[in-house]
C-alpha positions as CSV (number, residue, x, y, z in Angstrom):
1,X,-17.7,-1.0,-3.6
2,X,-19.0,0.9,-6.6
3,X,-16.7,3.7,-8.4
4,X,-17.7,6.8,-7.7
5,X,-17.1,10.5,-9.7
6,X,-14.3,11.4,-6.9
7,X,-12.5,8.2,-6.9
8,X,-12.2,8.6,-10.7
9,X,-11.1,11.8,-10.1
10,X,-8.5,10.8,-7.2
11,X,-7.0,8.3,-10.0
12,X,-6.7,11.3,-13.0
13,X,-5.6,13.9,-10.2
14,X,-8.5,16.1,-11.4
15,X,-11.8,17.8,-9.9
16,X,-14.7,16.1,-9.4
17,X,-15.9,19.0,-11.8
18,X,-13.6,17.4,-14.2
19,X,-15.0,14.2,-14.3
20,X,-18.5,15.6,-14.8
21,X,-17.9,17.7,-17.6
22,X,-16.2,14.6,-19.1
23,X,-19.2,12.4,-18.6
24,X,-21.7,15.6,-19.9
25,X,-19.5,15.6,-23.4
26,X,-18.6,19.4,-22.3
27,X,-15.8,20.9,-25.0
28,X,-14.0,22.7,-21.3
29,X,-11.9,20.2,-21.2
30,X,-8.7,19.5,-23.1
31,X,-8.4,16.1,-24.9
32,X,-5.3,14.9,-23.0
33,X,-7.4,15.0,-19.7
34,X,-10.5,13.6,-21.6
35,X,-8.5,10.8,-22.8
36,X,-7.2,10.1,-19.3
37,X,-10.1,10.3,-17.6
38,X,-12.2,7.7,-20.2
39,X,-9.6,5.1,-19.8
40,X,-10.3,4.8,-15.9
41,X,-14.2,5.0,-16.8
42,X,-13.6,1.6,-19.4
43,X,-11.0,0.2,-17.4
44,X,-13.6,-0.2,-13.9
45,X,-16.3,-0.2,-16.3
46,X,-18.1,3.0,-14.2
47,X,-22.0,3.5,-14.8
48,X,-22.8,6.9,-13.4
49,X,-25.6,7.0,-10.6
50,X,-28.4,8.3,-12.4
51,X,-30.0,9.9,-9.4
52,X,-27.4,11.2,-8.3
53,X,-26.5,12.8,-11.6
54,X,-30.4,14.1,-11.9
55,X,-30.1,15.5,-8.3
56,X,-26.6,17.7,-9.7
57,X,-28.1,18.8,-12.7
58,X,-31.9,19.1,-11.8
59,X,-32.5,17.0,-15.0
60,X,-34.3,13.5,-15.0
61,X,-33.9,12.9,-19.1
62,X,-37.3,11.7,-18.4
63,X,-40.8,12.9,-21.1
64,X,-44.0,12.5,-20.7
65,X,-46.6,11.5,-23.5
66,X,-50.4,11.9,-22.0
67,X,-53.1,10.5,-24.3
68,X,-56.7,11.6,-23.1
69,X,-58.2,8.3,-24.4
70,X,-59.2,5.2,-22.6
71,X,-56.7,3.2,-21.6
72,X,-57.0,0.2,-24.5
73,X,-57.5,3.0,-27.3
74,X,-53.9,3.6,-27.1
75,X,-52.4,0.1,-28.1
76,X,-55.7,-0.2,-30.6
77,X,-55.2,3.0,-32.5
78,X,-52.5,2.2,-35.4
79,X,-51.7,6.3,-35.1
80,X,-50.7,6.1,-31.4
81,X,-49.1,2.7,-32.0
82,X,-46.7,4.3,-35.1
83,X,-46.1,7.8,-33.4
84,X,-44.9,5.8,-29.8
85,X,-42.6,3.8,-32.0
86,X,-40.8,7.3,-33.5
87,X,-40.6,8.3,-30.4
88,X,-38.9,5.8,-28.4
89,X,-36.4,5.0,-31.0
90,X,-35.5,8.9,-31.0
91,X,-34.9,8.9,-27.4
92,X,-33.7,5.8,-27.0
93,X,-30.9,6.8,-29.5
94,X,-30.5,9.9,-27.6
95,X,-30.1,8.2,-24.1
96,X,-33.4,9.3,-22.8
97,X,-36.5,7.6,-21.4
98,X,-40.2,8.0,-21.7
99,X,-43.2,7.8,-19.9
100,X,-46.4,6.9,-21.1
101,X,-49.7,7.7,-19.7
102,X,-53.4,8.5,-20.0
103,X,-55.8,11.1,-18.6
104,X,-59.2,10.3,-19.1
105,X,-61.2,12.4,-16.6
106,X,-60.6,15.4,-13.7
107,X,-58.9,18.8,-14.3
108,X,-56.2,18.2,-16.7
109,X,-54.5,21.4,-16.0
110,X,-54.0,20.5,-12.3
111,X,-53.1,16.9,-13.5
112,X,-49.7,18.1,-15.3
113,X,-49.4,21.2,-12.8
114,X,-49.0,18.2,-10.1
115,X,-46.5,16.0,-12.7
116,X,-44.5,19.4,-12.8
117,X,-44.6,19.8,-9.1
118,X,-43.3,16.1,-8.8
119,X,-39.7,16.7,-10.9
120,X,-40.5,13.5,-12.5
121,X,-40.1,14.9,-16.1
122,X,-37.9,17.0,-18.1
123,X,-40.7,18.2,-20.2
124,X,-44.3,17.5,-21.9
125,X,-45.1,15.9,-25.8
126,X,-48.5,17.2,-26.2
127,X,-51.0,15.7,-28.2
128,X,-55.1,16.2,-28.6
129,X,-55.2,19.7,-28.8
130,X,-57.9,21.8,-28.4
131,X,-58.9,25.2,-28.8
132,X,-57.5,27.7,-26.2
133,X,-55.8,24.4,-24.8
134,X,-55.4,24.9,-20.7
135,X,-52.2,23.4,-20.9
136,X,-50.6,25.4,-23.4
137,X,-51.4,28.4,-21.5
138,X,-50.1,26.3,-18.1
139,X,-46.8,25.4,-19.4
140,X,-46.2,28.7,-21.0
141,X,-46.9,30.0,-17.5
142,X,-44.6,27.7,-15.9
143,X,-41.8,27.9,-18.6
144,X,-42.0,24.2,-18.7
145,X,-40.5,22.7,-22.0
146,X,-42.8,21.5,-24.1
147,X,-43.8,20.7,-27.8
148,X,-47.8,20.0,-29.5
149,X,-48.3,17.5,-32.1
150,X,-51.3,19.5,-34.1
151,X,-51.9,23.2,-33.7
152,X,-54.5,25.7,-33.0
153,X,-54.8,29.4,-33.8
154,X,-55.2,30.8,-30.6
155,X,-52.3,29.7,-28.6
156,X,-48.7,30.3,-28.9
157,X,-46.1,27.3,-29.3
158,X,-44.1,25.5,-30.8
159,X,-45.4,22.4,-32.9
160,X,-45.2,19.6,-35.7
161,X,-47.7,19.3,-37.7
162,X,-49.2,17.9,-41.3
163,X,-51.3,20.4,-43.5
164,X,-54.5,18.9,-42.7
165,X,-56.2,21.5,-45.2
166,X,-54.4,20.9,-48.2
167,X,-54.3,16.7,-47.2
168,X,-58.0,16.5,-47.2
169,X,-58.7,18.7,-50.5
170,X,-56.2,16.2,-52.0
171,X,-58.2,13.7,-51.1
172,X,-61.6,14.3,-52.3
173,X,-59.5,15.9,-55.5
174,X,-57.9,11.9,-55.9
175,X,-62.0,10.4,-55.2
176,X,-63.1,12.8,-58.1
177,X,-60.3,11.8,-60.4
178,X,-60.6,7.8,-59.8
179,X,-65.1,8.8,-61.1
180,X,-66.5,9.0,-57.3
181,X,-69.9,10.3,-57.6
182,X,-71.1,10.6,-54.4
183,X,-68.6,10.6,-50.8
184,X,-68.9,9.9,-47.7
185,X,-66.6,12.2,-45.5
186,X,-66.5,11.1,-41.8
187,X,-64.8,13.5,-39.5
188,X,-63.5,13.4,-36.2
189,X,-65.0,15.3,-33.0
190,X,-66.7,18.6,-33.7
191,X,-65.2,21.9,-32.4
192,X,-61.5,20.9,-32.1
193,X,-58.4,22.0,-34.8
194,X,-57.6,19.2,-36.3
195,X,-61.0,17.9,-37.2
196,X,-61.9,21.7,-38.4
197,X,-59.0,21.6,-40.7
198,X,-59.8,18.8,-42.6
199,X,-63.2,19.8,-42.7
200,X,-61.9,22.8,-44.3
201,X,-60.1,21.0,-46.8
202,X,-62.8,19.1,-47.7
203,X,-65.4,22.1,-47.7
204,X,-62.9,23.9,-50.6
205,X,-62.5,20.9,-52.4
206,X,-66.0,20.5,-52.5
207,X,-66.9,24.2,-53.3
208,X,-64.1,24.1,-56.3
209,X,-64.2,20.7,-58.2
210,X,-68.4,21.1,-57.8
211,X,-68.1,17.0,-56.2
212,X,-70.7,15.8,-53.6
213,X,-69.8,15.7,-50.6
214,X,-72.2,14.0,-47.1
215,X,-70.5,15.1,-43.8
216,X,-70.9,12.7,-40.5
217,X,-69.1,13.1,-36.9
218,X,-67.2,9.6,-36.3
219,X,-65.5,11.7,-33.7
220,X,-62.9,8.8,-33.9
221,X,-64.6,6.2,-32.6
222,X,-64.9,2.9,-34.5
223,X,-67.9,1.8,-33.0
224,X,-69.6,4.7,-34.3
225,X,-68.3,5.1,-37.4
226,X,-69.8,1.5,-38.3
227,X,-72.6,2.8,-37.4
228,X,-72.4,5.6,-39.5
């Protein structure tokens, strides 16, 4: 029969409350009891019940990534690939899982209002955003915990973010230094941040080292931007 939180508290003559904080890493408890109580966990080798421990303390340790790409862009795209691989090793050092998935067509804000609904997840990494982004103002709404890769200027939140301006002016500043005469800037999709960003970067560059500069719409597709 598998240990169980009050048998290991039987054994140390503690509460069951004890044992928990103990197992949480909570400072409550003094470090003659903590001692006690870890060498019943290693001596029966206990594994707390995860669902039971996420039923106590209405946490999962479970995040969600969405992409809103077709399902092989994901693995293709050597962005997605890199960014996935930070991620997991952050929570997997942290003791935390993550799940991956893809919303490609529908109402997206009733998509993650459902995901909320279900209890599934702890909280959202947000990524594709767009311009008064329905799921910013959603999760604000909710008072769900979440955090945006990218930004925008009309919603409030908390993000990470490169300074897509001041990269692409660098850029086309490094083409005119190495004797480029003529580029070729391809951009993303029209009307969302990021891709406005850069093109602002690239539109001062232009305007202020006097360099040529041809604008096309890959809107980050590879098939397109061959064609381009």
């Amino acid at each position: 029969m598998a240990l169980k939180i009050k048998d290991i508290a039987k054994m140390a003559n503690v509460s069951v409350a004890t044992v928990s904080r103990v197992l949480n890493n909570s400072d409550k408890v003094s470090l003659e009891t903590k001692n006690k109580i870890i060498k019943i966990i290693q001596k029966y080798d206990y594994k707390p019940d995860r669902i039971a421990t996420s039923l106590r303390s209405k946490k999962t340790g479970i995040y969600a990534v969405i992409f809103s790409v077709k399902g092989g862009k994901v693995l293709e795209d050597t962005y997605s690939t890199k960014f996935l691989k930070g991620v997991l090793n952050y929570f997997s050092s942290k003791g935390l899982k993550l799940i991956v998935d893809i919303h490609e067509n529908g109402n997206v804000a009733e998509y993650y209002s459902n995901t909320i609904k279900s209890k599934i997840v702890d909280g959202f990494i947000l990524l594709d955003i767009r311009k008064n982004d329905e799921r910013v103002d959603l999760l604000n709404k909710e008072k769900f915990p979440y955090v945006v890769i990218g930004r925008n200027d009309e919603n409030n939140f908390v993000y990470i973010d490169s300074d897509n301006v001041a990269g692409a002016y660098m850029a086309i500043k490094h083409l005119k230094q190495i004797k480029c005469k003529k580029i070729l800037y391809i951009s993303g999709n029209m009307g969302i941040p990021v891709s406005e960003q850069r093109l602002a970067g690239v539109k001062s560059a232009q305007k202020d080292l006097g360099v040529e500069v041809d604008v096309e719409f890959g809107d980050f597709d590879e098939e397109k931007t061959v064609e381009i």
